[in-house]
FIZAMAR-265828 format. One record per residue: residue number from 1; residue in one letter; chain; x, y, z of N, C-alpha, C in turn. Coordinates in Angstrom, 2 decimals. Layout:
// residues N
NUM / A / A / X / Y / Z / X / Y / Z / X / Y / Z .
...
***
This chain:
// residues 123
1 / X / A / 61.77 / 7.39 / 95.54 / 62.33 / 6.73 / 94.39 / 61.93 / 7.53 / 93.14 .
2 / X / A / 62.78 / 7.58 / 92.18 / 62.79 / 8.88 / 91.09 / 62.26 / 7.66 / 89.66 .
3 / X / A / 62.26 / 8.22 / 88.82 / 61.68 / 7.51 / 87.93 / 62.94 / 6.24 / 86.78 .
4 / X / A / 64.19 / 7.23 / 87.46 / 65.44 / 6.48 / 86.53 / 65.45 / 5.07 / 87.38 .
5 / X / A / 65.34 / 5.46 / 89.09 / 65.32 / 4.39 / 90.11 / 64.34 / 2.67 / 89.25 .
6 / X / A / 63.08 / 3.39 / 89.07 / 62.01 / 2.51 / 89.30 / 62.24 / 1.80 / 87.53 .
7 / X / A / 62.93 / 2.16 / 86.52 / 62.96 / 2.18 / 85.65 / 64.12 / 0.94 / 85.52 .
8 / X / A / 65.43 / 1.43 / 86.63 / 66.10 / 0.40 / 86.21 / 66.27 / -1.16 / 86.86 .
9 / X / A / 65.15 / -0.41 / 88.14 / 64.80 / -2.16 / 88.63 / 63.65 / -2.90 / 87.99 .
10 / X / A / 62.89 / -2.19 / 87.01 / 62.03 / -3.03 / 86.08 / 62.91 / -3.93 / 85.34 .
11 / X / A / 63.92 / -2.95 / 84.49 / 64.67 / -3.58 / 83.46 / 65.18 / -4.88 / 84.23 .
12 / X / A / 65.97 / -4.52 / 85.52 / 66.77 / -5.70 / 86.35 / 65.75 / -7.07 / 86.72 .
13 / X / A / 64.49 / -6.86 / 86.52 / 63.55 / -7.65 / 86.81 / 63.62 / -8.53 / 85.97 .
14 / X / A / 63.07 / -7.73 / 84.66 / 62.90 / -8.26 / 83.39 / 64.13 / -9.59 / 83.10 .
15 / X / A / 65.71 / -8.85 / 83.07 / 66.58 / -9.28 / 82.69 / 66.75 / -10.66 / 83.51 .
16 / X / A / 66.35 / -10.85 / 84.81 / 66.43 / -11.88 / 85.60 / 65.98 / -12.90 / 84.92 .
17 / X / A / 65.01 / -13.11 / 84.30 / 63.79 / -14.21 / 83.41 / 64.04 / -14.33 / 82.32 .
18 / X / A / 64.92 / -13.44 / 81.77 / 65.16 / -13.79 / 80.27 / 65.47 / -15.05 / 80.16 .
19 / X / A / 66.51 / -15.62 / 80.74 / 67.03 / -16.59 / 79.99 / 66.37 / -17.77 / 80.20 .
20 / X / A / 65.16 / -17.37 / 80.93 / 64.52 / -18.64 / 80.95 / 62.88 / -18.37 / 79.89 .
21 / X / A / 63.02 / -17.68 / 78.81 / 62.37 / -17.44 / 77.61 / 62.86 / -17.90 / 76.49 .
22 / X / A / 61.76 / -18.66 / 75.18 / 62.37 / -18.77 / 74.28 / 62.55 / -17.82 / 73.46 .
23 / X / A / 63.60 / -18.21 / 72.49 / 64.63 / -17.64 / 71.78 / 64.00 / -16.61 / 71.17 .
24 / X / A / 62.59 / -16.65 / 70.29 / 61.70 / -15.78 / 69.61 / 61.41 / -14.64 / 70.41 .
25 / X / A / 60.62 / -14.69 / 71.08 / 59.98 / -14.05 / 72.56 / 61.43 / -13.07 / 73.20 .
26 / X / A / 62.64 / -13.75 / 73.26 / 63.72 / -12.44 / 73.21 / 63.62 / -11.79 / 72.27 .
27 / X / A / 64.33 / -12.45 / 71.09 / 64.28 / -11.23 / 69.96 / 63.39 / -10.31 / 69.86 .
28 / X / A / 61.93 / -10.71 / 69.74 / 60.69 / -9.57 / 69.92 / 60.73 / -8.60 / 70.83 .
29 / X / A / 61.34 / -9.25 / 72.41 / 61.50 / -8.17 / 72.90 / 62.73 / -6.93 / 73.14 .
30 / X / A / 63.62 / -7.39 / 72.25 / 64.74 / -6.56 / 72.11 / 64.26 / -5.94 / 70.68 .
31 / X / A / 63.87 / -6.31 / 69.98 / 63.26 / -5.55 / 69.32 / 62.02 / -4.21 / 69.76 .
32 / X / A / 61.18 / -4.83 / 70.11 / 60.52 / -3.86 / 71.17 / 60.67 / -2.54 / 72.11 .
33 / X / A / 61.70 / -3.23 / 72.57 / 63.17 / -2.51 / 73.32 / 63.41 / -1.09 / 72.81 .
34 / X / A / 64.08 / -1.81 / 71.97 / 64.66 / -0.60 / 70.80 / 63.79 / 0.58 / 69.95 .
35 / X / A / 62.61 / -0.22 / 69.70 / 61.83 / 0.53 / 69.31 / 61.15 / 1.89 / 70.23 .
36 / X / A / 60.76 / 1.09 / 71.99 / 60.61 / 1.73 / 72.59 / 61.73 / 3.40 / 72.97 .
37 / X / A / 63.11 / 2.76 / 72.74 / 64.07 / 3.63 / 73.16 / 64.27 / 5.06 / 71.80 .
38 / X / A / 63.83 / 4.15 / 70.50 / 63.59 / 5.55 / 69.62 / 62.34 / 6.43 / 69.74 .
39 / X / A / 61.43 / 6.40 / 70.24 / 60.37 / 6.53 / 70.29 / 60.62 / 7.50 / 71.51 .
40 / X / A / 61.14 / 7.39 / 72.58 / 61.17 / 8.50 / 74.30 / 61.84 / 9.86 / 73.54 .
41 / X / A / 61.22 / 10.80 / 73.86 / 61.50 / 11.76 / 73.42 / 62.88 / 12.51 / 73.77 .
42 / X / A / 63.46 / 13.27 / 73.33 / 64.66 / 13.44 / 73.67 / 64.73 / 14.54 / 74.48 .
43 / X / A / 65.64 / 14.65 / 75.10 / 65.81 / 16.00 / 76.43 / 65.73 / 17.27 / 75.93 .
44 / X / A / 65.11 / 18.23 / 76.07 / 65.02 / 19.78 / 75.48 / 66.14 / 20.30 / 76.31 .
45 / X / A / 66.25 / 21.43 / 75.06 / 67.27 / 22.55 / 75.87 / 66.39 / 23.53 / 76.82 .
46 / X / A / 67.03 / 24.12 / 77.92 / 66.27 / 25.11 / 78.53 / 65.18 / 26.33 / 77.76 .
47 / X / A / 66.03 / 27.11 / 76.77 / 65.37 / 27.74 / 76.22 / 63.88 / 26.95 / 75.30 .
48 / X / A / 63.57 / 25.85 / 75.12 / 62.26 / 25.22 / 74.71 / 61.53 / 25.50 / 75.50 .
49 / X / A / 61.88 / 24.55 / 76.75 / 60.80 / 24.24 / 78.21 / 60.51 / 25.87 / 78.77 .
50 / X / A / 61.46 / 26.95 / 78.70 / 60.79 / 28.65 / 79.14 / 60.04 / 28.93 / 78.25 .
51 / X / A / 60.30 / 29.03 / 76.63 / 59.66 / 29.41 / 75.32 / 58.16 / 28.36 / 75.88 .
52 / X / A / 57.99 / 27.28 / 76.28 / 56.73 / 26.58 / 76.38 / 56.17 / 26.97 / 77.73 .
53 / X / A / 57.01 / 27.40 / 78.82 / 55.80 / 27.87 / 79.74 / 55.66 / 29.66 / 79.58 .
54 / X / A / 56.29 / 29.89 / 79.03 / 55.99 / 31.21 / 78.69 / 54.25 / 31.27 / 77.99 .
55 / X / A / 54.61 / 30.33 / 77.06 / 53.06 / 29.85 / 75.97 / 52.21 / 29.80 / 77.07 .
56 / X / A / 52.04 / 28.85 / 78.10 / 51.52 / 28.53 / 78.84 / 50.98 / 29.66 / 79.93 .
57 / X / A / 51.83 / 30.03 / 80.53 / 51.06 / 30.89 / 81.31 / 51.12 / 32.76 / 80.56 .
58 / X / A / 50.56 / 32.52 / 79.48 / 50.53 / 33.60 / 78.43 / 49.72 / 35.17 / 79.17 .
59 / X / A / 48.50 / 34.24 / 79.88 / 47.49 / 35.26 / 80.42 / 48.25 / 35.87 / 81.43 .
60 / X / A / 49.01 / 35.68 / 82.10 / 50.01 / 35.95 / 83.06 / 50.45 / 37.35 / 82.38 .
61 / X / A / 51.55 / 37.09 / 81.87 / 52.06 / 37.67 / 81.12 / 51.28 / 39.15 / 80.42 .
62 / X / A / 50.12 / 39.19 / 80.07 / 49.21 / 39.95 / 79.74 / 48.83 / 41.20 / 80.97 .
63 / X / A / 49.18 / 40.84 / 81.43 / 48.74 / 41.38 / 82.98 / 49.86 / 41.84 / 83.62 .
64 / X / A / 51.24 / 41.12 / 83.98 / 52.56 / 41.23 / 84.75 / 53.08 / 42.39 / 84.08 .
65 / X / A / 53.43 / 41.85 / 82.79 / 54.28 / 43.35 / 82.00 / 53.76 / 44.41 / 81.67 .
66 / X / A / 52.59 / 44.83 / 81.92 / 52.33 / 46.18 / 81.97 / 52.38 / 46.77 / 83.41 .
67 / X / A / 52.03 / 45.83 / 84.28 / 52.44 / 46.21 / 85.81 / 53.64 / 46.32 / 85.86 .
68 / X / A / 54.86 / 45.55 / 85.18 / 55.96 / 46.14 / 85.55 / 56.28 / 47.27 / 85.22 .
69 / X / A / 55.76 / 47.31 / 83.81 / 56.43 / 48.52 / 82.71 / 56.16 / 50.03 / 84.15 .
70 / X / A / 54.71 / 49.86 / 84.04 / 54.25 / 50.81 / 85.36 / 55.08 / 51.25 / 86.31 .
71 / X / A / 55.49 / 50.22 / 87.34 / 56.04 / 50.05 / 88.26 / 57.49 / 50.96 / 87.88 .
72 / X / A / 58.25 / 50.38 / 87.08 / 59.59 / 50.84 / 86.38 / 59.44 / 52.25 / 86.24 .
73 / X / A / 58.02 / 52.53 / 85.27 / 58.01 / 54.12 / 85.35 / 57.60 / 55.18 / 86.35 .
74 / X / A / 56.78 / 54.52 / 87.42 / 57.11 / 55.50 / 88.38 / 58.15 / 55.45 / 89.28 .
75 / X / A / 58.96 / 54.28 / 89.51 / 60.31 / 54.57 / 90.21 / 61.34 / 55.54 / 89.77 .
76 / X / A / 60.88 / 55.28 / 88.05 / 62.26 / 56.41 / 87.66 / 61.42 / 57.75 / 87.37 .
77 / X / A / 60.49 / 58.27 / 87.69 / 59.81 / 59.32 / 87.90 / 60.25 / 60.08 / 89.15 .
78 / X / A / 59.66 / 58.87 / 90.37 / 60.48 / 59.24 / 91.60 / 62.05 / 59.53 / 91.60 .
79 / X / A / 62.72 / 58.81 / 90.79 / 63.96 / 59.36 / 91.49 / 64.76 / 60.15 / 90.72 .
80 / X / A / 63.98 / 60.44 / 89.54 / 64.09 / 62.01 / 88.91 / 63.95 / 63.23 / 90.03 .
81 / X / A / 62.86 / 63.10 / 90.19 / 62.21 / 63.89 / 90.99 / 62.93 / 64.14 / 92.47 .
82 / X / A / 63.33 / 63.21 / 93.32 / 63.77 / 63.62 / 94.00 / 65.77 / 63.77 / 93.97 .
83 / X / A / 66.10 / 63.72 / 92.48 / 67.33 / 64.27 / 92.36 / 67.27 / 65.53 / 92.06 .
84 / X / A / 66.25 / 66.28 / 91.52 / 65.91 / 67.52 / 91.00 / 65.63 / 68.49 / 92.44 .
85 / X / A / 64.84 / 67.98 / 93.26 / 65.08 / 68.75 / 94.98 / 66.34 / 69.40 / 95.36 .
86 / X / A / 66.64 / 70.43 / 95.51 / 67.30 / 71.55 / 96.02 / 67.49 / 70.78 / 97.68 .
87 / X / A / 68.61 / 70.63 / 98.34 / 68.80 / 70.15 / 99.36 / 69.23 / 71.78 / 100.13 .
88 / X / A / 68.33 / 71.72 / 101.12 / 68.23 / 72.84 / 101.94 / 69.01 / 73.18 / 102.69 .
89 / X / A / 70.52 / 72.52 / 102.82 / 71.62 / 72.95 / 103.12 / 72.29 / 74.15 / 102.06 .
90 / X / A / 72.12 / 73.34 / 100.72 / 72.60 / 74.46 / 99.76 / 71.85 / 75.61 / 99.42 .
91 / X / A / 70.28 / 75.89 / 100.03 / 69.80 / 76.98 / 100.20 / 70.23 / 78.15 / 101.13 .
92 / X / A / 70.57 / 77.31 / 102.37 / 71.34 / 78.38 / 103.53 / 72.54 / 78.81 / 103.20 .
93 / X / A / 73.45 / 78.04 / 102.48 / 74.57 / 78.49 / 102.19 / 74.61 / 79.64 / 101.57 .
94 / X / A / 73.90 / 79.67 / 100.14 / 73.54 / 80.11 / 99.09 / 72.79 / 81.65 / 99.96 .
95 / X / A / 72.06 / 81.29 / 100.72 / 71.44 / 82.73 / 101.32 / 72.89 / 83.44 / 101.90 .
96 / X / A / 73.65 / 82.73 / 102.78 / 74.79 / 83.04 / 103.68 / 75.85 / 83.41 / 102.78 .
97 / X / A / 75.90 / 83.05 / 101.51 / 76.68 / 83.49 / 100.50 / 76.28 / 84.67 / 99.49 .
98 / X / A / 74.51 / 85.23 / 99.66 / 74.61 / 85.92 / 99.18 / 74.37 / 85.77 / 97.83 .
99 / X / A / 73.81 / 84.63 / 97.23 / 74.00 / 83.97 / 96.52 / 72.63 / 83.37 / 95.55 .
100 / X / A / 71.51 / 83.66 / 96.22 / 69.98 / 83.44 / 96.38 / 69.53 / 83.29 / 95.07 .
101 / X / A / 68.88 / 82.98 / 94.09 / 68.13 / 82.82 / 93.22 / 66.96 / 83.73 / 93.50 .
102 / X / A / 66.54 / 84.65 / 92.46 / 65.38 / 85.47 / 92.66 / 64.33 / 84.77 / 92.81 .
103 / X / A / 64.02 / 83.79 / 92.18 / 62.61 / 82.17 / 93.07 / 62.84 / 82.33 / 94.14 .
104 / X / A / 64.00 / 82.04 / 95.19 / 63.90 / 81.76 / 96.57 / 62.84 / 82.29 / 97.02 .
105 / X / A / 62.90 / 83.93 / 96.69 / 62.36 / 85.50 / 97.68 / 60.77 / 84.83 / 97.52 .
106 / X / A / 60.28 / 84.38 / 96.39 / 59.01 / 83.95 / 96.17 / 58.52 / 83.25 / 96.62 .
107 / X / A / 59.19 / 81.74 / 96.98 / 58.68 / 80.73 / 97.52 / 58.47 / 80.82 / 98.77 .
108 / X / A / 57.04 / 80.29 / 98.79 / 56.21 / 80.27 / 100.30 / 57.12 / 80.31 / 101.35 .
109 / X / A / 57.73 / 78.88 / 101.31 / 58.24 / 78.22 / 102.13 / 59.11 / 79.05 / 102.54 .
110 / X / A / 59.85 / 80.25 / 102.16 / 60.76 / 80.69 / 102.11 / 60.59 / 81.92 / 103.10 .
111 / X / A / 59.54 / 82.20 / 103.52 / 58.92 / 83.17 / 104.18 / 59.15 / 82.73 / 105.61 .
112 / X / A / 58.03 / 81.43 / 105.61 / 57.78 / 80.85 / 106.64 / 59.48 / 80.54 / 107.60 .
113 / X / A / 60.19 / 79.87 / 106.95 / 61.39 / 79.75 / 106.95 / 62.55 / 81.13 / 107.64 .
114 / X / A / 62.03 / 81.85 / 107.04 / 62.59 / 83.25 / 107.91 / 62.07 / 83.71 / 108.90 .
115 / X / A / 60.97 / 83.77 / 109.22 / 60.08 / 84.04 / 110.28 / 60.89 / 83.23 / 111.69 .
116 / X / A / 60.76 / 80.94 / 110.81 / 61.14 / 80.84 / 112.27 / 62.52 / 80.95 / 112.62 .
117 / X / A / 63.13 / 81.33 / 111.52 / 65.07 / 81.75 / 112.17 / 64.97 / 82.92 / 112.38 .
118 / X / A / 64.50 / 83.58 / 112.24 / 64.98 / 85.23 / 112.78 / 64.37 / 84.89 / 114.80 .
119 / X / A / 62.97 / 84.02 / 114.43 / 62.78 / 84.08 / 116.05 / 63.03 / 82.92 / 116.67 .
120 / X / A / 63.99 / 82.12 / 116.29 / 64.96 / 81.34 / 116.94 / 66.84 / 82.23 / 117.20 .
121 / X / A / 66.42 / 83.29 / 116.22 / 67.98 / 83.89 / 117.18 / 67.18 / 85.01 / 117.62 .
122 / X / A / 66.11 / 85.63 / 117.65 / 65.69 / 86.64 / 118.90 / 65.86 / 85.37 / 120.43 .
123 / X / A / 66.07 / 84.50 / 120.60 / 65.67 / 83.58 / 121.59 / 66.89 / 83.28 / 122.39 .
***
C-alpha cells in the first residue's frame, strides 16, 4: 500500500463520522484541512531533486570526475595511437611496390622480418 492508498482511506474514515460531529468541530476541521493542504509542499521538477542529490553526494563527485576525465583520456590516447600504426599489409605492398620509406630499412623489426621470409621461401 503506497502512501496516496493509506491517505485516502484515512480521509474515507474520517468522512464516515463526520456527520455525526458538531457543527463547530467540522468547521475547525475543514479549516484545518485546508490549512494542512497549503502547507504539503509542492512537487519539484526533475532538475531540483538531481541539482539536490548532486549536493548530496558531492564527495562522490570529487573523486568520479577526475576518474572519468582520466579514463576518457587514455581511451582517446589509445585510439590515436593505434590509428597512427602502419598496418603491415601496407608495408609488404609498399616493399612489393618498391615503394619503402627510408625508416623501414632501419627498423629492427624490419630485419628480423626479412630474415624469416627469405627462409620461409628457401623452404
Amino acid at each position: 500500500m503506497n502512501q496516496d492508498d493509506l491517505a485516502r482511506r484515512i480521509v474515507d474514515r474520517l468522512d464516515q463520522n463526520l456527520t455525526e460531529l458538531p457543527g463547530d468541530i467540522v468547521g475547525r476541521l475543514a479549516v484545518a484541512r485546508q490549512r494542512a493542504l497549503q502547507v504539503r509542499p509542492k512537487p519539484r521538477s526533475w532538475q531540483v531533486r538531481f541539482s539536490d542529490w548532486v549536493a548530496s553526494h558531492r564527495m562522490m563527485f570529487k573523486v568520479a570526475l577526475p576518474a572519468l576525465f582520466l579514463l576518457v583520456a587514455a581511451g582517446s590516447v589509445y585510439l590515436l595511437q593505434s590509428a597512427s600504426r602502419e598496418d603491415p599489409f601496407d608495408v609488404e605492398t609498399a616493399l612489393m611496390a618498391d615503394e619503402l620509406p627510408l625508416h623501414a630499412y632501419t627498423d629492427p623489426g624490419f630485419d628480423a622480418w626479412l630474415k624469416t621470409t627469405s627462409h620461409e621461401e628457401q623452404q
